[in-house]
C-alpha positions as CSV (number, residue, x, y, z in Angstrom):
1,X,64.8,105.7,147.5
2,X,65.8,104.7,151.0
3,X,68.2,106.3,152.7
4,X,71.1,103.2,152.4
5,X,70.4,102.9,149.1
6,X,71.8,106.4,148.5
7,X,74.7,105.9,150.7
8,X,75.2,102.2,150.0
9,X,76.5,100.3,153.0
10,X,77.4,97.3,150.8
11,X,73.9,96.3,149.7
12,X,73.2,95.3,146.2
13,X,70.8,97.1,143.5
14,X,67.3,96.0,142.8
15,X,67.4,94.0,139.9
16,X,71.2,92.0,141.1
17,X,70.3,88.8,142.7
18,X,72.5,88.8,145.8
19,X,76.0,89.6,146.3
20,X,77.5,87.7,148.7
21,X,80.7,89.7,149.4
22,X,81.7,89.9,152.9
23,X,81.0,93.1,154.9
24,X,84.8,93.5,155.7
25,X,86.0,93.1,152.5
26,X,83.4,96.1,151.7
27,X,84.5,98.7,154.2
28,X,88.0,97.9,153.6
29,X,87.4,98.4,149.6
30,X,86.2,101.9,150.8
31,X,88.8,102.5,153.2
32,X,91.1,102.1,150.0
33,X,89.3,104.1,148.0
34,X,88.4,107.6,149.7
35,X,85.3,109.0,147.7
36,X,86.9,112.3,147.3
37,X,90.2,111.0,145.4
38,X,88.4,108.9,143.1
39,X,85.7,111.4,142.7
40,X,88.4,114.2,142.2
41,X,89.7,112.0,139.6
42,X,86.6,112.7,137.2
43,X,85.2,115.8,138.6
44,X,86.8,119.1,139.8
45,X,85.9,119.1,143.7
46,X,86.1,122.9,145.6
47,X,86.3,123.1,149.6
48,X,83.4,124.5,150.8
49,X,84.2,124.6,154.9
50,X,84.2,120.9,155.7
51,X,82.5,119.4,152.8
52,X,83.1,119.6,149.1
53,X,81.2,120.4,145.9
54,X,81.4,120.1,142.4
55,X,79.1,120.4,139.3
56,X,77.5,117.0,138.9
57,X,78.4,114.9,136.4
58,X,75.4,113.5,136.4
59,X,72.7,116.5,135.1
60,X,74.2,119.8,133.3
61,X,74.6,122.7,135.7
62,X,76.7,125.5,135.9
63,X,76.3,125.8,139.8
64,X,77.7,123.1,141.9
65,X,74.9,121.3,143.4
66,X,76.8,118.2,143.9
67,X,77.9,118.2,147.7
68,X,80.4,114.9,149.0
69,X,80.6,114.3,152.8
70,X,84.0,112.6,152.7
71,X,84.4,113.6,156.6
72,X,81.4,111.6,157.9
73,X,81.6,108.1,159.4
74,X,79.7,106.7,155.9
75,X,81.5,109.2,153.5
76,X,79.1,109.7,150.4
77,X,78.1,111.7,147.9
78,X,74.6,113.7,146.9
79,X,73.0,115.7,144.4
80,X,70.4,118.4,145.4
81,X,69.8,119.0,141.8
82,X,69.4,115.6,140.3
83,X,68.9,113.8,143.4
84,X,72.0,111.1,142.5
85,X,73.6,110.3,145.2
86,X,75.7,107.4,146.9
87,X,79.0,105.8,148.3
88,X,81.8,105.4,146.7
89,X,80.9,101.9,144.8
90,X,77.5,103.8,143.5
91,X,79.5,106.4,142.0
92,X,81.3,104.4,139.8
93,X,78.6,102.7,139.1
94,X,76.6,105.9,137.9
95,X,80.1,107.4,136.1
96,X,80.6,104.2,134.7
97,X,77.6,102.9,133.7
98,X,78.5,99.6,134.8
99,X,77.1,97.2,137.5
100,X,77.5,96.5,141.1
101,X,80.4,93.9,140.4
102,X,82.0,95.8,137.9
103,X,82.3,98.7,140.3
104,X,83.5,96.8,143.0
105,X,86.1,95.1,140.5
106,X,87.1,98.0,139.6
107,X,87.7,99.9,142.8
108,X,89.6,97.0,144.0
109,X,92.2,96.9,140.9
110,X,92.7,100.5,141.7
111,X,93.4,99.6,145.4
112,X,95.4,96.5,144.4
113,X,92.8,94.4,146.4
114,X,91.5,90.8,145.5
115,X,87.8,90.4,144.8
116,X,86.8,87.3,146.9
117,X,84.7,84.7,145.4
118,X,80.8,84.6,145.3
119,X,79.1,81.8,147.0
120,X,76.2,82.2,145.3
121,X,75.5,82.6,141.4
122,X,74.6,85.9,139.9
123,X,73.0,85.1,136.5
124,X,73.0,88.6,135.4
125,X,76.5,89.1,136.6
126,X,77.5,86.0,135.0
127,X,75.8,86.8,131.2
128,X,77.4,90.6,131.7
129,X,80.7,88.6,131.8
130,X,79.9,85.9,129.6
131,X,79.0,88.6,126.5
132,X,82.3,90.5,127.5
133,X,83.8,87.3,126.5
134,X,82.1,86.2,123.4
135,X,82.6,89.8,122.0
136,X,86.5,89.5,122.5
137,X,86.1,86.0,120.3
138,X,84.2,87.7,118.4
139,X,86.9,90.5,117.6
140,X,89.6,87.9,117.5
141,X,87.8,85.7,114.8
142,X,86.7,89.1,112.3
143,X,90.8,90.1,113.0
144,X,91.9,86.8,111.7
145,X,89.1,87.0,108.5
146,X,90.6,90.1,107.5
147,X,94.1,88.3,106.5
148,X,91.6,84.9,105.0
149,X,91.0,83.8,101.7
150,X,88.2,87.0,100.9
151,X,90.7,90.2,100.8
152,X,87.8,92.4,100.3
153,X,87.8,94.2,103.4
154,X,92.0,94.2,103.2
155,X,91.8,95.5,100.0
156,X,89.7,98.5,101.2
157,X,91.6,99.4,104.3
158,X,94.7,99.2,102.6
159,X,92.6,101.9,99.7
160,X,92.0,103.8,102.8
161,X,96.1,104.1,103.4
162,X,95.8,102.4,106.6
163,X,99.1,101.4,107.7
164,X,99.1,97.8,109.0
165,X,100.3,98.9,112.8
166,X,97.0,101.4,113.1
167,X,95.1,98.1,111.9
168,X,96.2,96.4,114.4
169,X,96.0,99.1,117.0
170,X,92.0,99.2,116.5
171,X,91.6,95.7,115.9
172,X,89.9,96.4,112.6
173,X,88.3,93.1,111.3
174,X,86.3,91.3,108.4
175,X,82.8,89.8,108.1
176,X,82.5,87.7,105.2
177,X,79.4,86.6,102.9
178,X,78.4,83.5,104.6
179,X,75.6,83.8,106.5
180,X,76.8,81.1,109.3
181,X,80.4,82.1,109.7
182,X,80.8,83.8,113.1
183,X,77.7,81.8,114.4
184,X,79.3,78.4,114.0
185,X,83.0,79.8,114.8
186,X,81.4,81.2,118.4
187,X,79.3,77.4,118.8
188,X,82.4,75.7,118.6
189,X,83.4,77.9,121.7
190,X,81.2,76.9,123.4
191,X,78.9,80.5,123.2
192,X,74.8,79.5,123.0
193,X,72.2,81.1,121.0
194,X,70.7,82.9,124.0
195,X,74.4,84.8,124.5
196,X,74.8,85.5,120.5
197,X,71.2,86.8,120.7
198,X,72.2,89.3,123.6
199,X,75.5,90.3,122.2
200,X,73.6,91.3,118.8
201,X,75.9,89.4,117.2
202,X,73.5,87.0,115.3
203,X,69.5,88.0,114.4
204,X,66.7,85.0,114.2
205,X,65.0,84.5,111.3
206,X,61.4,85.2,110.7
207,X,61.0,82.6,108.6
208,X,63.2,79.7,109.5
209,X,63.9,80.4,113.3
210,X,67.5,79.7,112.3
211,X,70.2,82.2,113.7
212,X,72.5,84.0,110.7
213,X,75.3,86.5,112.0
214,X,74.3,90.2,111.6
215,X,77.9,91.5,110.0
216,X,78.2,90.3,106.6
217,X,80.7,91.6,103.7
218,X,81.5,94.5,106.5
219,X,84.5,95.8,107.3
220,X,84.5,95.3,111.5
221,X,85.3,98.0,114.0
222,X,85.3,97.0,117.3
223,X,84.1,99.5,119.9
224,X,86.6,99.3,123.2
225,X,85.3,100.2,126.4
226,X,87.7,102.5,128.8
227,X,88.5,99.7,130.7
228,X,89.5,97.5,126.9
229,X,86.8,95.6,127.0
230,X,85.0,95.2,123.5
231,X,81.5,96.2,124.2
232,X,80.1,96.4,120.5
233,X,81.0,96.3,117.1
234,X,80.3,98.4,114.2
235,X,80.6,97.2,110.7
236,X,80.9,99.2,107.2
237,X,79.8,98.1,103.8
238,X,82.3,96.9,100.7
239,X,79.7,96.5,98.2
240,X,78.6,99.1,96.4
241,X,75.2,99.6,96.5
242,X,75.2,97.7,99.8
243,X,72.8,99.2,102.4
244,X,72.8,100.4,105.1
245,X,76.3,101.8,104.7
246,X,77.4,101.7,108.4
247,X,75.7,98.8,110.9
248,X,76.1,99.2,114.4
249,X,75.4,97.1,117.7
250,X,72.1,97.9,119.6
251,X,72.5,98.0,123.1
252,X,72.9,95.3,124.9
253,X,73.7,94.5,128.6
254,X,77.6,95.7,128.2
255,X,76.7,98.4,125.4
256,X,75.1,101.4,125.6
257,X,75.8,103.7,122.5
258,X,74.4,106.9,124.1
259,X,77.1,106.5,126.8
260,X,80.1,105.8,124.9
261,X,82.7,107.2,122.3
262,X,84.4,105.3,119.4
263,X,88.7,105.4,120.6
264,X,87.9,107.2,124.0
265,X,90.2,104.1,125.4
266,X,93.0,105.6,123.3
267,X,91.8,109.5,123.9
268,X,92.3,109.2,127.3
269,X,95.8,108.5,127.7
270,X,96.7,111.9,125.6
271,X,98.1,114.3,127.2
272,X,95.8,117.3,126.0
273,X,92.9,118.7,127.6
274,X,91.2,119.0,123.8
275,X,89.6,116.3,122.4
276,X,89.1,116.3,118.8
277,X,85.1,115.0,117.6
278,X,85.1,113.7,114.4
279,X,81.6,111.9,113.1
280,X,82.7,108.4,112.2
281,X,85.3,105.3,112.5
282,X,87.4,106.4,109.6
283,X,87.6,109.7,110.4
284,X,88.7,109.1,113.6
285,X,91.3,106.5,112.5
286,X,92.6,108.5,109.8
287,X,93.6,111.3,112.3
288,X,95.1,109.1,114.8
289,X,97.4,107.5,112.6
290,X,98.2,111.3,111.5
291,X,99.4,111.9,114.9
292,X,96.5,113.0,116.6
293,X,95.8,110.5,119.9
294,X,92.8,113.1,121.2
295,X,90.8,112.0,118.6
296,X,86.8,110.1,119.0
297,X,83.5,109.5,117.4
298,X,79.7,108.9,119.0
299,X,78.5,105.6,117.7
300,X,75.9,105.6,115.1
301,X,73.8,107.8,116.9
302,X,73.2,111.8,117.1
303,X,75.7,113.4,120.0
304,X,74.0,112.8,123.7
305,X,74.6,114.7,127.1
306,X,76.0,111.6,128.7
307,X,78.9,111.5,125.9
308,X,79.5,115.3,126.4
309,X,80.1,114.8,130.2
310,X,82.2,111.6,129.8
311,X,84.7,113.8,127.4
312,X,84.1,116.4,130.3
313,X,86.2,114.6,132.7
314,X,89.1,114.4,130.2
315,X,89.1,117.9,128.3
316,X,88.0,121.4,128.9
317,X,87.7,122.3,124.8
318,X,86.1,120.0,122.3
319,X,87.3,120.5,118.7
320,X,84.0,119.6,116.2
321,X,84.9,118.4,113.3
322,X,82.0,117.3,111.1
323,X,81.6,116.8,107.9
324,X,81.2,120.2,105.7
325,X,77.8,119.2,103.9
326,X,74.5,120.3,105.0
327,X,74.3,117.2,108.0
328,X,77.6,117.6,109.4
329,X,77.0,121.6,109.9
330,X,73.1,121.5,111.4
331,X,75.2,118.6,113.3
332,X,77.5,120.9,114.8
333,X,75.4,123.2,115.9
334,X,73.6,120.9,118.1
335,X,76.7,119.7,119.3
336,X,78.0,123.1,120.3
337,X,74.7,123.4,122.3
338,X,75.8,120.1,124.2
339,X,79.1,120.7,124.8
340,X,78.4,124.3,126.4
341,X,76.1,122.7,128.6
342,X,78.2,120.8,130.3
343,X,81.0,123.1,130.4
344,X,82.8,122.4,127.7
345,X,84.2,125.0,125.4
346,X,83.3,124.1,121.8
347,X,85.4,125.2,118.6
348,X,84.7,124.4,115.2
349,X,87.1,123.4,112.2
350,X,87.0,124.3,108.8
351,X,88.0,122.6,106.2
352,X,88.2,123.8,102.8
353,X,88.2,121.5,99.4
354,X,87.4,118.6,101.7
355,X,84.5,117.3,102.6
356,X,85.8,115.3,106.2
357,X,89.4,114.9,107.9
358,X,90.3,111.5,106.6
359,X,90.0,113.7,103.2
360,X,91.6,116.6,104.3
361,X,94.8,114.7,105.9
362,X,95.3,112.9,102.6
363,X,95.1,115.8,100.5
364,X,97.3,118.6,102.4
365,X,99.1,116.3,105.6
366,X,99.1,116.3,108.9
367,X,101.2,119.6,109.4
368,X,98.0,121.3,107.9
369,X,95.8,119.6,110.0
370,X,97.6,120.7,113.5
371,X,97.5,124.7,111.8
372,X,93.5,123.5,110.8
373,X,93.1,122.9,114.6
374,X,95.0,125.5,115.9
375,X,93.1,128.1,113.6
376,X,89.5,126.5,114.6
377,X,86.6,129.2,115.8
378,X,85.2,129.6,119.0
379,X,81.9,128.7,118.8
380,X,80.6,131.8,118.9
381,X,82.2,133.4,115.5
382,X,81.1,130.3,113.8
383,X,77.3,131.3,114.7
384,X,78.3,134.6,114.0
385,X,79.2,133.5,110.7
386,X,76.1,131.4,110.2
387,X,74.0,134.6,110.6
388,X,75.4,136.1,107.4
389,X,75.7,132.7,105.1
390,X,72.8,133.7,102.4
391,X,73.1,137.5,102.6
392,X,74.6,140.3,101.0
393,X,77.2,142.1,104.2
394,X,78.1,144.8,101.6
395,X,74.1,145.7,101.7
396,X,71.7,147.2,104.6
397,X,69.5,144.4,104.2
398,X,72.0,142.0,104.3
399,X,73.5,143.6,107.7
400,X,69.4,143.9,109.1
401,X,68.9,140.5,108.0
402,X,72.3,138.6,109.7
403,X,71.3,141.2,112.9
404,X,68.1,139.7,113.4
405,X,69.1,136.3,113.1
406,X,71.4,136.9,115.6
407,X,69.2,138.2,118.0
408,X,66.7,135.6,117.6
């Protein structure tokens, strides 16, 4: 990459058509925005003599190879492990996962500065906001099904003893039978095939060519980015034999599931430096409306590094809480991996005569919960105790055997 790529300089990606901000507005968007406050506002920076390091947030280390120049004439960062490396505007852009305008955008609400207007039309920019804005329609119309004439998905998050604040508070929603609803609801807005397409809100059909919504008799959770923007959706099944049981948005240009976390907009704000992983919507839900804010979920998809380094810059101990069959536990163990490797410190609850939290919480309260979380193993005592699941510790065989696995 060339050397003003890394350190920016106000030029726009490959890929972005042109942004047409002016220079000044650029090196007074960085003058506002030192790279070592908002860096030091996801990352633990250390003085080393006149420059400052930190573990990258970008790659797993234990080291800090991550070195930022904030006394130079073009302050920047750069990574001699991963090779990352850029201003201020490709930081965010890399923490973020978001684009050059969204970055920028960014950076100036946190300065309290006013993006001027583009004089020239970024199509890419322009669908990225366009998709952000057909999902929040999107949201808003499965809100308004959920209190329609079809109370099925009602009926079953009122089963689940969700009070009608905490549906609120998540925006749960309703997808109904028809196969047109939300597609003729968003083409009355004005929204085109091309954008419903994008958003994965609507599939074409093989056989027809015609467009038919992809949530159908689902129950809707929208997925709410840190900055509360809806991103995704995911949607779970009332009928019975209905298959699969959870559906969840692909990525798309505003969503990627590998680098976000189901209520990490609500997560944030706690004041804890735990977080609490549970494995799906209603898990999380049902132990935030116990009391528990520090609560999130990945989204349809096995934990991933990215999603252990974004609850990195929010908590120093991750609480797993999986399911207790056979998945959730070969789950946590991977996760416990993950989480070590970027630093975090992994613990592990146990939960007896139930078989996930939302279960738990409704059979003992939230009061147990809290001692359930305060009581969780390290990670290492629950390997420990892995080792000796399937033998006999009163036996020397049983000790040999639970040895070696240890060792190996």
């Amino acid at each position: 990459r060339r050397s003003s790529d890394l350190k920016g300089g106000g030029h726009c990606p490959q890929g972005v058509r042109i942004c047409m901000l002016p220079q000044e507005f650029i090196y007074q968007l960085k003058q506002a925005n030192p790279i070592e406050q908002v860096m030091g506002s996801y990352v633990q920076l250390i003085r080393a003599g006149s420059l400052l390091k930190c573990n990258c947030p970008f790659h797993s280390e234990k080291t800090p190879s991550c070195v930022v120049y904030a006394d130079t004439q073009d302050p920047h960062f750069y990574c001699f492990g991963c090779h990352a490396g850029g201003d201020v505007i490709s930081f965010i852009r890399q923490i973020e996962g978001i684009g050059y305008m969204d970055a920028v955008r960014l950076l100036a609400e946190r300065a309290g500065m006013t993006v001027p207007s583009q004089s020239q039309d970024n199509r890419e920019e322009n669908m990225r906001m366009r998709l952000l804005e057909l999902n929040r329609a999107a949201a808003n119309y499965y809100y308004k099904q959920l209190t329609g004439p079809d109370k099925r998905g009602l009926v079953y998050l009122k089963e689940r003893a969700l009070r009608p604040d905490i549906i609120k508070k998540y925006g749960l929603g309703f997808a109904g039978e028809q196969w047109d609803g939300l597609l003729n609801a968003m083409k009355n807005l004005g929204f085109t095939d091309e954008e419903l397409l994008a958003a994965n809100l609507c599939s074409r059909s093989q056989k027809t060519g015609n467009l038919y919504d992809r949530f159908r008799s689902r129950v809707i959770f929208p997925i709410i980015d840190l900055r509360g923007n809806v991103i995704a959706f995911g949607g779970r099944t009332i009928e019975k034999d209905g298959e699969p049981k959870y559906l969840n948005s692909s990525d798309t240009p505003v969503f990627k599931k590998g680098r976000n976390l189901f209520s990490m907009n609500f997560a944030k704000k706690s004041q804890s430096k735990r977080l609490i992983l549970a494995e799906g919507y209603m898990d999380v839900i049902a132990v935030h409306q116990a009391g528990f804010e520090n609560v999130v979920a990945s989204l349809g998809t096995a934990l991933t590094p990215d999603q252990c380094r974004l609850m990195r810059q929010y908590a120093d101990e991750v609480v797993i809480s999986y399911d207790s069959d056979a998945a959730g536990q070969n789950a946590t163990v991977k996760a416990v991996n993950l989480l070590r490797a970027v630093g975090l410190r992994p613990r592990i609850l146990h939960m007896h005569d139930a078989k996930d939290p939302d279960e738990y919480i409704k059979k003992f309260g939230a009061p147990y919960f809290r001692k359930l979380l305060e009581d969780a193993d390290d990670a290492l005592t629950y390997e420990l105790q892995r080792c000796r699941d399937g033998t006999d510790p009163e036996s020397e065989d049983g000790t040999i055997t639970a040895l070696h696995k240890a060792v190996s």
